[in-house]
N, C-alpha and C positions, 0 to 999 in steps of 0.2 A: 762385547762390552756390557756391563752390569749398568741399565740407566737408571738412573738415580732424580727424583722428586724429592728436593726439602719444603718443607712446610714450618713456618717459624713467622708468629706475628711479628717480630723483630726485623727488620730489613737489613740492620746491621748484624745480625747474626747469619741469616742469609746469605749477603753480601762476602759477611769473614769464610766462612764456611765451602766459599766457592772460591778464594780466592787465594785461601790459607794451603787447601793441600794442594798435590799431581795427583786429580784424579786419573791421571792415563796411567801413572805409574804403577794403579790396583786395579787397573783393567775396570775403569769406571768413567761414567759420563753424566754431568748436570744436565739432564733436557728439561728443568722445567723446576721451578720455584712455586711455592702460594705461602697465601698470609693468614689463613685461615682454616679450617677444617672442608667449609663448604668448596673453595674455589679450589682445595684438590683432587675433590671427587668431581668438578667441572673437569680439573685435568685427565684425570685417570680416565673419563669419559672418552678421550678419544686422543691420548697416547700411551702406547706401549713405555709400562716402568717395570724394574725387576727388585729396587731398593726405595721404601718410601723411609725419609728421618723426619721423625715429628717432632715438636715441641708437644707437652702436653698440655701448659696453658696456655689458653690462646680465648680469645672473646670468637661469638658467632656459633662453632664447635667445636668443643676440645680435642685436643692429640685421644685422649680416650675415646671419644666418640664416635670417631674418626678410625679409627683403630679397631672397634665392632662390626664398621660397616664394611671397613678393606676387607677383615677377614671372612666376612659371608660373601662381599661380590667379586673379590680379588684373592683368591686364597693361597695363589701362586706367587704375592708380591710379600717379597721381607721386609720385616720391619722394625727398623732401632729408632731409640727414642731418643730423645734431647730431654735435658731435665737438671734442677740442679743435685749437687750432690747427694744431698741429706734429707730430698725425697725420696725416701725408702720406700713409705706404702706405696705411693703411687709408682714408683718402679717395679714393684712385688705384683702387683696388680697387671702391671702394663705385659711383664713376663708371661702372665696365667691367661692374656688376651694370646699372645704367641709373639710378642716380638724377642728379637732373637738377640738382642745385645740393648745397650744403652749407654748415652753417652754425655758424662757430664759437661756444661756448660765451661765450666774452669777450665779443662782441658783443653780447649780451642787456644787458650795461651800461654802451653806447655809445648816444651820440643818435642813430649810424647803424644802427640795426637796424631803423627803419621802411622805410631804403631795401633794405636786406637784403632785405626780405617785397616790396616794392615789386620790384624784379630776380627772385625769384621767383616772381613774379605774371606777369611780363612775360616770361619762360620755357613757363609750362605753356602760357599765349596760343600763344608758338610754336609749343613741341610739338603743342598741337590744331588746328594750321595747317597742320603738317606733317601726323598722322593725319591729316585731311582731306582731302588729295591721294592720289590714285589710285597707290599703286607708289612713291611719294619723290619726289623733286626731276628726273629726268628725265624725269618726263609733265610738266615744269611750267617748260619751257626759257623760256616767254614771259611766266610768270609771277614773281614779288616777288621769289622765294630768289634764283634766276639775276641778277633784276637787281643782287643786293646787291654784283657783282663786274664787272657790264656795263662800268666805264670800265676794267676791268683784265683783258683776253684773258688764259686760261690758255694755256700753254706746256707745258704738259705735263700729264698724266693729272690729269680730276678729279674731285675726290668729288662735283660735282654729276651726272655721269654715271654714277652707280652703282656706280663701282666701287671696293673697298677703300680705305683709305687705309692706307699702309704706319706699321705702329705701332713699326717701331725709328727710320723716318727721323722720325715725327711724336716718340719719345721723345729723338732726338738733338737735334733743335728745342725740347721742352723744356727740356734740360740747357740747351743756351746761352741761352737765355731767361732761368733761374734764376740762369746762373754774372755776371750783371751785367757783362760784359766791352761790351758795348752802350752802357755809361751813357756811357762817358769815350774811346770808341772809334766815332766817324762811319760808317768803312766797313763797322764790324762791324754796329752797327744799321740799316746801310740792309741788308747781306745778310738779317738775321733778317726785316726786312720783307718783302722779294722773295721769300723763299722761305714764308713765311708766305701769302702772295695766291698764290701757284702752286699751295698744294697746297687753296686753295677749300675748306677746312673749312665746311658747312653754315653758319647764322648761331648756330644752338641749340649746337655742339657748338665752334664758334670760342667765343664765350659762357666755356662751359666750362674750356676750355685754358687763357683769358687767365684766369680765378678760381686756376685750380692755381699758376701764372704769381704773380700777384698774394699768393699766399699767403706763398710766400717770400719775395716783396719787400719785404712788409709786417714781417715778422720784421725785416728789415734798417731799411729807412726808419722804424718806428715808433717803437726803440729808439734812435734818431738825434734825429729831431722830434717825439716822442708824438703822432703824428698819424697816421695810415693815410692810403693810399690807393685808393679808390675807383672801384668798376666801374658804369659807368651802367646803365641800368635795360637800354637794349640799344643795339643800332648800327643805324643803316639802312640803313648802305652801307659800303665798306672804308673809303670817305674817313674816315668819322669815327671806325673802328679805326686809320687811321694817325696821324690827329691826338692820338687819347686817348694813343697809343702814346707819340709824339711829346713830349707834355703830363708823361708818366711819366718818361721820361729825363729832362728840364727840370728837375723838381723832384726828383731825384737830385744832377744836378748841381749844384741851388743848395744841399742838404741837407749835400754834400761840399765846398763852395765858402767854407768859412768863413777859409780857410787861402789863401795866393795860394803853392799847390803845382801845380805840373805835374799833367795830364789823367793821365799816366804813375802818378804816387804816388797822388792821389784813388781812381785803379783797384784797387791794387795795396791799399789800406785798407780798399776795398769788399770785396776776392775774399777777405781777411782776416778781416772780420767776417764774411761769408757762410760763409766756413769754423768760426769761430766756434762759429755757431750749429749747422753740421752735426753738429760733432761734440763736442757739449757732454757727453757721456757718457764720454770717454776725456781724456785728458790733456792738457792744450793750454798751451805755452808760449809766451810775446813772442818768445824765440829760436830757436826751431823757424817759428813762424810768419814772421817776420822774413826766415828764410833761403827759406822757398818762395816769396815775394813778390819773391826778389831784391833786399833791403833788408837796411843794418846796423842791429845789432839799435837803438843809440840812435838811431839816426836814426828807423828805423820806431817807436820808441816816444813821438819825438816829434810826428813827423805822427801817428799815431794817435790820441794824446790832444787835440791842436789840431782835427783833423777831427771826430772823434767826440763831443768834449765828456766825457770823464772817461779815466782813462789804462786801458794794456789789464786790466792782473790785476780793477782795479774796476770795469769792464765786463763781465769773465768773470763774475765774483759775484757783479754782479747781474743779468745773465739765467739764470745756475746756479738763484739763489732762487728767481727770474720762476716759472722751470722746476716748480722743487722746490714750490712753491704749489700750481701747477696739479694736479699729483699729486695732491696734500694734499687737494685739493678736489674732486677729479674723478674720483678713482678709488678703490681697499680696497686699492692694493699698499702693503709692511712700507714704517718711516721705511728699513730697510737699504737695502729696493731703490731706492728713489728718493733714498735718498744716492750707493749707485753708478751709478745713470743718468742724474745730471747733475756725476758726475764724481768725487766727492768716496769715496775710498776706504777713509775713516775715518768710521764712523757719525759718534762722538763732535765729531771736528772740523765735521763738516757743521753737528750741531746746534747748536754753538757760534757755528758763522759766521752759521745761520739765524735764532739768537737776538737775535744784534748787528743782526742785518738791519732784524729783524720786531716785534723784542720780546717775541718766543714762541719754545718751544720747538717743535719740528715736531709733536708729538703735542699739545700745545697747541694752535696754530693750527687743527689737526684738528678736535680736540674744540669750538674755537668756533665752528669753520664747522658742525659737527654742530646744535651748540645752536641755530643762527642757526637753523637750517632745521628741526628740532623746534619752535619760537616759530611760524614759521609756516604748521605743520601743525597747528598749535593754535586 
C-alpha cells in the first residue's frame, strides 16, 4: 500500500479529501493528516510515508517550503501538490522542486478526481520504474522507456541519453502549446508535434508537460463547454500521445465550430479568450483586444459572442467572479486585493457586480464558505 500524508491548513479539505475517494481502490492508505508545514515534518519524523499532497499555501511553512526540505531528508517520498487552478507559477516551480503531479482544488468536486488519483497512481508506478534502473534511461536502451519512441528515431540530442534537456527551448514549446495557434492551424500543430518526439521527453516527465499544457487548455475549453479535458492515466507509446494530442485539437475545433466562420477568426477568438484569461487582473477591453487579433471591433464582437456562447464584457465578468470565488475560498487575502486582481479597480463596484453575480456580498460569500467548513469540523 502507498501511504499517503495530506497536509492542507484547511480541515475541510482534509476532511473532503479523505473522505471523497477509495483510497484502497489505488492501493493507498491516509496514515496521517497535518495543518501546517511544520507538524508534517513532526510526522514524517517518525512515520513511514510513500505520497505526501501539500497545499502550497499554508501559514507557519509553505507547501514550498516544505517541499525543499522533503526532498533533501526524504528523497524517496512523492510529491503532488494541492493548488488552485490558475496558480501556474507556483505549480511551474513546485514541478522544478520534483513533485510529480498536481492537483487542482476544484477538482475535488468533479466525478473526475478518481481519475486524478488514478493518473497519479500510475505516475509514482513509473517513477519506481525509473528508480529502479541503474543510472536512468541510458542503461535501459533495450528496455520499455526507449521503446516508448522506437517507431520514432530521434534526430537530434536526447533526454533518453542523459543529457540535459534545454529548458528555454522545452519553455518556448510550452508557450506554443498554451498560445492555441495549433487548434485552427494544421502546420502549426504538426511542427509542435515533430518537435515534441525529437526532444524524447522521458514518459514521467512528457506526462508532466502535457498536465501544465492541459491546465491552460482547460481554463479556455471548460468556460466554452463546462466540461474539461482529460489526461489518461499514461501513454504507452508516442502513438497514443499523438492521437490524445490529435483527439484535443478535435474537440477545440468542434467547441469553436458552432459558428460557420473561417479556421482564421475561430483562431483569432481562441488567442482572445486565452488572452482573457491571462490577463484578467488588468484591464481588458473588446477594442483593444479586437485590434490585437486584427478584427473590427463589431465584427470581433460578433463572432465572439456566436462562438463563445455569451458576448465579450459578460464573459470577462464572469470568469472575473469565477476568479474572485476562488480567492474568497481559498485564500485570507483583503475583498481589496482580490477586487484588484481580477480587475476590478473599485472595491465597491466589484462588490456590487459580485452581488448581482452570486447573491452575496464578497465578505458574505466568505463568511459562508467559513460556516460551511466550521459544520464540518463539527
Amino acid at each position: 500500500m502507498i501511504k499517503v500524508l495530506i497536509v492542507d491548513d484547511d480541515n475541510l479539505v482534509r476532511r473532503g479529501l479523505m473522505a471523497i475517494l477509495p483510497w484502497e481502490q489505488y492501493e493507498m492508505e491516509v496514515v496521517g493528516e497535518a495543518k501546517n508545514g511544520e507538524k508534517a515534518l513532526e510526522f514524517l519524523a517518525s512515520h513511514p510515508v510513500d505520497l505526501l499532497l501539500t497545499d502550497l499555501a499554508m501559514p507557519v511553512m509553505t507547501g514550498m517550503e516544505l517541499m525543499r526540505i522533503v526532498r533533501k531528508e526524504y528523497p524517496h517520498i512523492f510529491i503532488v501538490v494541492l493548488t488552485l487552478h490558475q496558480d501556474f507559477e507556483y505549480i511551474q516551480e513546485s514541478l522544478r522542486l520534483g513533485a510529480i503531479d498536481y492537483i487542482a482544488k476544484v477538482e475535488m468536486e468533479q466525478d473526475s478526481f478518481g481519475e486524478v488519483m488514478s493518473r497519479v497512481k500510475a505516475r509514482i508506478g513509473e517513477e519506481r520504474r525509473k528508480q529502479g534502473a541503474a543510472n536512468g534511461f541510458h542503461e535501459e536502451k533495450n528496455g520499455k522507456d526507449v521503446k516508448f519512441y522506437e517507431a520514432c528515431p530521434s534526430q537530434g540530442a536526447s533526454a533518453l541519453d542523459g543529457e540535459a534537456i534545454s529548458e528555454p527551448n522545452l519553455s518556448e514549446l510550452k508557450k506554443r502549446g498554451q498560445s492555441l495557434g495549433w487548434v485552427h492551424n494544421l502546420s502549426e500543430f504538426e511542427a509542435f508535434l515533430e518537435e515534441l518526439r525529437q526532444i524524447q521527453l522521458p514518459p514521467a516527465k512528457l506526462m508532466t508537460f502535457l498536465q501544465s499544457l492541459m491546465m491552460v487548455w482547460n481554463r479556455i475549453y471548460s468556460s466554452v463547454t463546462e466540461k474539461n479535458i482529460e489526461l489518461p492515466d499514461a501513454f504507452h507509446s508516442w502513438t497514443d500521445v499523438k492521437e490524445w494530442l490529435t483527439a484535443v485539437r478535435e474537440r477545440f475545433i468542434a467547441a469553436t465550430g458552432k459558428a460557420p466562420y473561417s479556421d482564421e477568426v475561430k483562431d483569432s477568438i481562441a488567442r482572445a479568450v486565452q488572452a482573457m484569461h491571462d490577463e484578467l487582473s488588468g484591464q481588458v477591453h473588446a477594442s483593444d483586444m479586437a485590434k490585437r487579433v486584427n478584427m473590427s471591433r463589431s465584427y470581433f464582437s460578433q463572432c465572439f459572442k456566436e462562438l463563445v456562447g455569451m458576448p465579450f464584457n459578460e464573459y470577462l465578468r464572469h470568469i472575473r467572479i469565477e476568479q474572485a470565488k476562488e480567492y474568497l475560498q481559498y485564500t485570507q487575502k483583503t475583498v481589496q486585493w482580490i477586487s484588484e486582481n481580477t480587475g476590478y479597480a473599485d472595491q465597491k463596484y466589484f462588490s456590487r457586480v459580485f452581488q448581482e453575480k452570486t447573491g452575496m456580498l464578497p465578505s458574505e460569500f466568505r463568511q459562508f464558505i467559513l460556516s460551511e467548513k466550521q459544520m464540518s469540523d463539527s
